[in-house]
C-alpha positions in Angstrom: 0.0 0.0 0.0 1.1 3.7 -1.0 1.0 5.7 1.8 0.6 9.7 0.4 2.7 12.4 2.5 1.6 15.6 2.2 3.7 18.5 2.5 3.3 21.2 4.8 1.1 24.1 4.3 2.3 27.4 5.3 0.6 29.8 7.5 -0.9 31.8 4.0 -2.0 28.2 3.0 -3.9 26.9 5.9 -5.6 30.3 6.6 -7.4 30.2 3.0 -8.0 27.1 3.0 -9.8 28.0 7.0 -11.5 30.7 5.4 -12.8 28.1 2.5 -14.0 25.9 4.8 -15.8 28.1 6.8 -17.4 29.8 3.4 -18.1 25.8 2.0 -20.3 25.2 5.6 -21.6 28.1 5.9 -23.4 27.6 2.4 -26.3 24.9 2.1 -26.8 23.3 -1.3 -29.0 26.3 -1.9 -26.8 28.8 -1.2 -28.3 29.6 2.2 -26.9 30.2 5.9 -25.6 27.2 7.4 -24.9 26.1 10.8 -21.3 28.3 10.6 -23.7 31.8 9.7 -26.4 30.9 12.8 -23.5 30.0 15.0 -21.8 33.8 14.3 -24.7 35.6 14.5 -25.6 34.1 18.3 -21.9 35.2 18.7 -22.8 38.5 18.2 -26.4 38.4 19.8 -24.6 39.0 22.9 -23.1 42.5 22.1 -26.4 43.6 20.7 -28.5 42.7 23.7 -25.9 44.9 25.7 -26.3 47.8 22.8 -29.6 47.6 23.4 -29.1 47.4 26.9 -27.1 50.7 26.5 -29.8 52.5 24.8 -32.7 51.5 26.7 -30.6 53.2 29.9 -30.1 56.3 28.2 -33.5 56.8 26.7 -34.5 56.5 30.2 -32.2 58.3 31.7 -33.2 61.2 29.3 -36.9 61.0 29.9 -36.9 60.5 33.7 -36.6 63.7 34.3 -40.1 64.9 33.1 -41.5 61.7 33.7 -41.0 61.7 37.2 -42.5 65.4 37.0 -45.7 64.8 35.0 -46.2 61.0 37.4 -45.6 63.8 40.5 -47.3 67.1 39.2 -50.4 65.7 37.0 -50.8 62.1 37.8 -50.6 61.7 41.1 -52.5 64.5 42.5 -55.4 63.4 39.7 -55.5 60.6 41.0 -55.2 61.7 45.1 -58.2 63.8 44.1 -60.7 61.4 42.7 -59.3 59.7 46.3 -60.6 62.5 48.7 -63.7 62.9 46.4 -65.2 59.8 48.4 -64.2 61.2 51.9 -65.6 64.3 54.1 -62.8 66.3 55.3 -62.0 69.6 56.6 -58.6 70.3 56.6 -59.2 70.0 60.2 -59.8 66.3 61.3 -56.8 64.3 61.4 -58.2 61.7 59.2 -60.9 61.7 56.1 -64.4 60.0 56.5 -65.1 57.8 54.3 -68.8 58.6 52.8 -69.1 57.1 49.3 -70.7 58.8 46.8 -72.7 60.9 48.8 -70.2 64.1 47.6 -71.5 63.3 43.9 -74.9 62.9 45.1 -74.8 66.4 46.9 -72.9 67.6 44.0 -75.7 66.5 41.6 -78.9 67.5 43.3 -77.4 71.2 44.6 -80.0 73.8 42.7 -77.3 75.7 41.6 -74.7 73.1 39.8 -76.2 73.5 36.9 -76.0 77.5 36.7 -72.2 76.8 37.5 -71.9 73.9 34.7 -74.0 75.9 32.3 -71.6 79.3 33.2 -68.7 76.6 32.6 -69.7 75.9 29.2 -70.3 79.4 27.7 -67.1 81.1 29.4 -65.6 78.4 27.7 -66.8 78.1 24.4 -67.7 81.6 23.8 -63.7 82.9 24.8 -61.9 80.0 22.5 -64.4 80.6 19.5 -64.0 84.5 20.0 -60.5 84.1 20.2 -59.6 81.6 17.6 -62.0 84.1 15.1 -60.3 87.3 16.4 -57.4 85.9 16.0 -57.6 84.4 13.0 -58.5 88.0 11.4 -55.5 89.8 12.6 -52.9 86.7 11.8 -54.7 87.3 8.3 -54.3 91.0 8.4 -50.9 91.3 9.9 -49.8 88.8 7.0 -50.5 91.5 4.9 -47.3 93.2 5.4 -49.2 96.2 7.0 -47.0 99.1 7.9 -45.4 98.4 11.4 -46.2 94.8 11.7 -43.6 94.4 14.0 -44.8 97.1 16.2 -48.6 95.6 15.5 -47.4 91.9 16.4 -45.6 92.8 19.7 -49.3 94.9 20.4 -51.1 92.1 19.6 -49.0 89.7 21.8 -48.7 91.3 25.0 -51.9 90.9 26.8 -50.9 87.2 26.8 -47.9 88.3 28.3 -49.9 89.8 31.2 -50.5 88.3 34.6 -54.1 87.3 34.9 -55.0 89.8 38.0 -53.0 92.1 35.9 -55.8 92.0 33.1 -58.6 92.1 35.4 -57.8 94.8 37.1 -57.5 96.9 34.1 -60.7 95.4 32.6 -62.4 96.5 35.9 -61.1 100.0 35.2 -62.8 99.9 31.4 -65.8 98.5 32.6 -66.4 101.3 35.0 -69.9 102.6 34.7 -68.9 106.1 35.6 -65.1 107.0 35.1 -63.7 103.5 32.7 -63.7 103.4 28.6 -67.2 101.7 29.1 -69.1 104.6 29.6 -67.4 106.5 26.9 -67.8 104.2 24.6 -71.9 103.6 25.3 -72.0 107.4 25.3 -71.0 107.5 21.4 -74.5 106.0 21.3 -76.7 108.0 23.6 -76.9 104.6 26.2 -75.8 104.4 29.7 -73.1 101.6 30.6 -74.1 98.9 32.3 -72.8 97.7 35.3 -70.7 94.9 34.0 -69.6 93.4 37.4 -72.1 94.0 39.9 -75.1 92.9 37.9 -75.9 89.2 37.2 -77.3 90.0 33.9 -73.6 91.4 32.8 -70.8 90.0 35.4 -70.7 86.6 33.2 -70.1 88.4 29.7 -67.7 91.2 31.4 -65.1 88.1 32.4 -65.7 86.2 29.0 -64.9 89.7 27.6 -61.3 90.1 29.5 -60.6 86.6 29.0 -60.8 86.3 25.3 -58.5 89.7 25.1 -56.1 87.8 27.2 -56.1 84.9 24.7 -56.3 86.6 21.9 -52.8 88.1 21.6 -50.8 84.1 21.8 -54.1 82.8 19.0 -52.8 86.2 16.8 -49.3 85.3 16.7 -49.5 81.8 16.0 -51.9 82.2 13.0 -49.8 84.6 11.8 -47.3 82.4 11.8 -49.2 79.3 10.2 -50.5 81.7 7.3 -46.9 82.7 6.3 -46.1 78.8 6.2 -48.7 78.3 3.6 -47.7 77.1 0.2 -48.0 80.3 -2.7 -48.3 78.6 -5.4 -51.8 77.5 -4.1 -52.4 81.0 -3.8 -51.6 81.8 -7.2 -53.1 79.1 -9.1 -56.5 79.4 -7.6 -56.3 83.5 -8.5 -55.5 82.3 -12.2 -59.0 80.7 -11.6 -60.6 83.9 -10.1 -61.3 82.7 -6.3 -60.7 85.9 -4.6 -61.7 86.8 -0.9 -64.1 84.3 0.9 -63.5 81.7 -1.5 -59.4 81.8 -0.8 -60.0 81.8 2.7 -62.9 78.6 3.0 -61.3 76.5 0.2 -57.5 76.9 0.7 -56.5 78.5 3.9 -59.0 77.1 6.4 -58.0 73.9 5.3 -54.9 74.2 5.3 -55.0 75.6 9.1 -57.2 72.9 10.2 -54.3 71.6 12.0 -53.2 74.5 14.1 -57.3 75.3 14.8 -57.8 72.0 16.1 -54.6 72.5 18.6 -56.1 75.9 19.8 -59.3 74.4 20.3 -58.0 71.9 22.9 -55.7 73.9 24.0 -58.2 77.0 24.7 -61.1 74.8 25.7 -58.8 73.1 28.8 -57.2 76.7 29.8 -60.6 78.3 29.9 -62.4 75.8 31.8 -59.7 75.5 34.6 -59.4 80.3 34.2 -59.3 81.2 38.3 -57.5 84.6 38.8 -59.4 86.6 36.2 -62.9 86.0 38.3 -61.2 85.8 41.3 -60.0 90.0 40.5 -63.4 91.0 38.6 -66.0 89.4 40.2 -65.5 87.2 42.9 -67.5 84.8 41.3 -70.4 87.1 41.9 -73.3 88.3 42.1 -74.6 85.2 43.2 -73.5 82.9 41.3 -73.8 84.5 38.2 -70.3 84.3 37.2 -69.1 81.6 39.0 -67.5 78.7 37.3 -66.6 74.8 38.5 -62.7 76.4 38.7 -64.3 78.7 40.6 -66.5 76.4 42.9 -63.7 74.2 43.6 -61.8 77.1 45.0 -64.5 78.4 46.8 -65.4 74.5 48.3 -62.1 74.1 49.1 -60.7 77.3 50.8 -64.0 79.7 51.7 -65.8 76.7 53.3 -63.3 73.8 53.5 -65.3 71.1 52.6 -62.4 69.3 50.9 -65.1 65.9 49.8 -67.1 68.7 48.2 -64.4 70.5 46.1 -62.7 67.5 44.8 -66.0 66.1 43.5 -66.2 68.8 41.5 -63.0 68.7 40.5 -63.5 65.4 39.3 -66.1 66.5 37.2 -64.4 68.9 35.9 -61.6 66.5 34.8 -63.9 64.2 33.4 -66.1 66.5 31.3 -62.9 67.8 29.9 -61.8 64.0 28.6 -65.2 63.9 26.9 -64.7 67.2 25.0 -61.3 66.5 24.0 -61.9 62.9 23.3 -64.6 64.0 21.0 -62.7 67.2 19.8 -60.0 64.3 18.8 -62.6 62.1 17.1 -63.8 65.1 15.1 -60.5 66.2 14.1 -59.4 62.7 12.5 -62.3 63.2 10.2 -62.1 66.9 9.6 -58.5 67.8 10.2 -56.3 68.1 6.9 -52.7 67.0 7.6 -51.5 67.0 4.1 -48.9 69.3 3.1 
C-alpha cells in the first residue's frame, strides 16, 4: 500500500484554506446560511443585547426627568383627588371619613350646579371661539405686510404676556360705569353703561370679555405664523382661476389651518375651563353665582368653606367633562382635520 505524504502548508495556506472551509459550511446546497452563519450571529447576539441594553438606559435616563414630573405634578395628585372625592374632610380632622358617593350625590342635586356647569360651558366656548375668530382675522391682516407689523405683532401679543390679575384689574377700570372706557364708549351711542360686574345679567359676559382679550394676543401670533407657512403657489393658481376673498380663505387657507385650529381648540377649551384669577379680581365669582364657574366652585369649596369631599367632586367633574370634549374634539378632528402638506 502507498502511503501519500503531504507536504506542509504554510501559515498563508492553511488560513485560505480555513477561510474556505468556513465559506463551504456556511453555504447549504441552496446557497443559504448554514450552521457556521447561525453560530456567528448568536456570537454577536450577545453585544447587541448589551447595545440595546445601552440605549434603553439612556433613553431612560433622558426621559426621567419629566416623567417623574408629570407622574408627580399631573398624575398623582389626579388621581389623590378622585381619592378624597369619596371622603368628608375639613382640613381640620386628622383623618378623612369615608362617605361614598354621597359628595357626587350632593354635587348633583345642589340647585345651583347646573347654573355653575351651564356658566362653565359658555365662558368656555364663547372665549376659544371669539378668540380663535379674532385671531384668525388679525394673523390674516398682519400677514398682509401692514405698515409696522412688528410694532402691531408685539401689540397684539402682549396681553398674553400679562399676569391674569393684571388683566382684570385693568378690565375693571374699562368697565367702569362712571369714570372707565365703558361709559365712553356707550355714550357714542346716547346709552348708559351697564354695570358689567355688579349685575348678574352682565358680570358673566364682562369676564368672558377680559378673558378672550387675554387669549387673543398668543391665537394672533401663532396664525400669523401658520399663514406665512402656507404654500403660494396654491395662492396663485387658484387667482388664475378667479377665487378671490371668501373663496381663498374657505377653500384653501382654512383647510390648510385645520391643523393648528384643532390645537387651539383643545388647547383653549382646557385653559378656559380651569381660568381662576381673572374671576377671582373682577367678580369674585359674583353676584350670586352668576359668574361663577366649577374652577371657581372648587376654590370656593375648598378654601372659603373647607369642605375638601365637596371640592374634589367637583373637580373630578371637571376632569372628566374635559376627557369627553377633547376625546370627542380628537374624534372630530381625525375626520375633519387636513394633515397633508
Amino acid at each position: 500500500m502507498t502511503t501519500i505524504v503531504r507536504p506542509p502548508r504554510s501559515p498563508e495556506a492553511s488560513d485560505r484554506y480555513t477561510a474556505d472551509a468556513e465559506g463551504a459550511a456556511s453555504s447549504g446546497p441552496r446557497g443559504g446560511s448554514g450552521l457556521t452563519g447561525r453560530t456567528l450571529e448568536r456570537r454577536r447576539s450577545p453585544e447587541r443585547r448589551r447595545r440595546a441594553r445601552r440605549e434603553a438606559l439612556l433613553f431612560g435616563a433622558l426621559i426621567a426627568p419629566n416623567l417623574i414630573a408629570i407622574i408627580v405634578f399631573s398624575y398623582y395628585p389626579s388621581l389623590y383627588n378622585i381619592g378624597l372625592s369619596f371622603f368628608e374632610w375639613d382640613f381640620v380632622a386628622p383623618t378623612p371619613e369615608w362617605v361614598g358617593l354621597d359628595n357626587y350625590i350632593d354635587l348633583f342635586t345642589d340647585p345651583d350646579f347646573g347654573q355653575i356647569l351651564m356658566n362653565t360651558l359658555i365662558f368656555s366656548g364663547v372665549s376659544v371661539a371669539g378668540s380663535i375668530i379674532g385671531g384668525l382675522a388679525l394673523g390674516s391682516l398682519l400677514a398682509t405686510k401692514v405698515p409696522m407689523t412688528g410694532f402691531a405683532q408685539t401689540m397684539a401679543f402682549a396681553p398674553h404676556m400679562l399676569p391674569g390679575a393684571a388683566v382684570g384689574i385693568l378690565w375693571l377700570f374699562m368697565f367702569d360705569p362712571n369714570y372707565g372706557l365703558s361709559r365712553w364708549a356707550f355714550s357714542l351711542f346716547g346709552a348708559a353703561s351697564p354695570d358689567w360686574t355688579t349685575t348678574s345679567d352682565w358680570s358673566l359676559w364682562a369676564i368672558t370679555i377680559a378673558y378672550t382679550w387675554q387669549r387673543l394676543g398668543f391665537v394672533t401670533v401663532i396664525c400669523y405664523t401658520a399663514i406665512l407657512d402656507l404654500p403660494k403657489d396654491l395662492y396663485e393658481a387658484a387667482a388664475l382661476d378667479g377665487a378671490t376673498g371668501w373663496k381663498l380663505l374657505r377653500n384653501i387657507t382654512l383647510p390648510l389651518l385645520s391643523p393648528i385650529m384643532f390645537f387651539l381648540s383643545i388647547t383653549g377649551i382646557i385653559s378656559a375651563a380651569q381660568a381662576f384669577d381673572i374671576i377671582s379680581i373682577m367678580t369674585n365669582g359674583g353676584p350670586g353665582i352668576s359668574s361663577s364657574t366649577l374652577s371657581w366652585m372648587v376654590y370656593e369649596e375648598a378654601f372659603q368653606k373647607f369642605d375638601i369631599g365637596a371640592a374634589s367632586s367637583a373637580a373630578t367633574v371637571l376632569l372628566v367633562i374635559l376627557l369627553i370634549i377633547t376625546y370627542v374634539q380628537v374624534r372630530i378632528g381625525e375626520k375633519k382635520v387636513n394633515y397633508d402638506s
